[in-house]
C-alpha positions in Angstrom: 0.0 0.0 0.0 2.7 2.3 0.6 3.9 2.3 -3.1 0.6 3.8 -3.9 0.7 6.5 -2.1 4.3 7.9 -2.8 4.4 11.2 -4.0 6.7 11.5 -7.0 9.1 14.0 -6.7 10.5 14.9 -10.5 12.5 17.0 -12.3 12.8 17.1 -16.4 16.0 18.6 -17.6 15.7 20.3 -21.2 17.1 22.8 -23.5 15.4 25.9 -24.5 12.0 25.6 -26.3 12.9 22.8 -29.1 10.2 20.7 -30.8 11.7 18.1 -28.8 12.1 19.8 -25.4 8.2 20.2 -26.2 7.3 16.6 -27.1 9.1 15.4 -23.8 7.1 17.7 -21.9 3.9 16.7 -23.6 4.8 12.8 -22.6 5.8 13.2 -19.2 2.4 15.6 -18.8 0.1 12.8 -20.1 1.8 9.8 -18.2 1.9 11.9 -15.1 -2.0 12.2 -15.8 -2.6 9.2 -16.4 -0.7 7.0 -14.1 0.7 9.0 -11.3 -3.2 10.5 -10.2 -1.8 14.1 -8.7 0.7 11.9 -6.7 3.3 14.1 -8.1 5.7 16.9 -8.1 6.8 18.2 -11.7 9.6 20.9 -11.9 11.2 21.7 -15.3 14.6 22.9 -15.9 16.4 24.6 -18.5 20.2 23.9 -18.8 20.4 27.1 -20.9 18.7 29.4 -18.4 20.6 26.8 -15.2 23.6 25.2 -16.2 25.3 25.3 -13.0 22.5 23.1 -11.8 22.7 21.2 -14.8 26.1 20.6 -14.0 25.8 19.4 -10.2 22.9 16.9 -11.4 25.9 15.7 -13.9 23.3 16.2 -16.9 24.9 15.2 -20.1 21.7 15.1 -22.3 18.2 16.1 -22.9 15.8 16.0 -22.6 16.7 13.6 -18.9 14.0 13.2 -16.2 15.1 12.9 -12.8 12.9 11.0 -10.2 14.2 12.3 -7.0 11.3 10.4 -4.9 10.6 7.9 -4.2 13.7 6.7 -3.5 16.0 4.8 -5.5 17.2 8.3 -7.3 16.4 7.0 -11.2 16.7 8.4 -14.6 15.0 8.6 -17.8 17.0 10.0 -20.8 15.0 11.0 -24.3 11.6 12.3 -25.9 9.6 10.3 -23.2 7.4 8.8 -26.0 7.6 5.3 -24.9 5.5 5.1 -22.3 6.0 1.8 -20.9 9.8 2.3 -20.5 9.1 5.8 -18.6 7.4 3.9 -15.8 9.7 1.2 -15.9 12.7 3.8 -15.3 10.7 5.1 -12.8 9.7 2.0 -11.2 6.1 3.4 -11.6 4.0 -0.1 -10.9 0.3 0.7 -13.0 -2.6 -1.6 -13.2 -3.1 -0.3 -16.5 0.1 -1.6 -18.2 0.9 -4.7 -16.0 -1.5 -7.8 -17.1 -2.3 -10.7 -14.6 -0.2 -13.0 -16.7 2.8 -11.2 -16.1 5.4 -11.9 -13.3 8.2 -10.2 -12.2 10.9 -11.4 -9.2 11.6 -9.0 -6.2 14.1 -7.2 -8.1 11.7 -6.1 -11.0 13.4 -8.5 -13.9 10.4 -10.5 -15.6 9.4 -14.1 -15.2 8.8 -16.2 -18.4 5.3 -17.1 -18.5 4.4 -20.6 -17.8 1.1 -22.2 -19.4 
């Protein structure tokens, strides 16, 4: 029970206003939406406008999210479109995208399926 109610705290690290600093936002909008129910903190970052902080997070691309909380520290590098490997870089566990079929061991890897 506790997983479901962690707040996500996350920080999205692009540059300037590209088309693709605008598509990643879009994405991590939507899945935030959709998955994450208001159980979330968004803050977005310009390297251009912050590179010292840039620097001290040791970003070396972007568009890179940053999931600060819950812990572990993870991150997500790229447009965001794929939505299933956001919330698995996240470790974001949804109903929506996990079917009953589907197994994974303690550590997250996945479990062949057995018939």
């Amino acid at each position: 029970m506790e997983a479901v109610l962690s707040k996500y705290i996350l920080t999205l690290y692009v540059t300037g206003t590209s088309p693709r600093t605008r598509v990643a936002i879009d994405n991590l909008n939507r899945i935030c939406k959709q998955e994450l129910d208001g159980r979330y903190e968004l803050e977005i970052v310009d390297v251009l406008e912050h590179p010292q902080r840039a620097e001290d997070e040791r970003i070396l691309a972007t568009p890179t999210l940053i999931k600060q909380l819950p812990p572990p520290l993870r991150r997500v590098i790229g447009d965001l479109s794929d939505k299933n490997k956001v919330l698995l870089g996240l470790e974001v566990h949804s109903d929506m995208h996990t079917s009953p079929s589907s197994s994974s061991t303690s550590n997250g890897a996945p479990q062949p399926e057995v018939s």
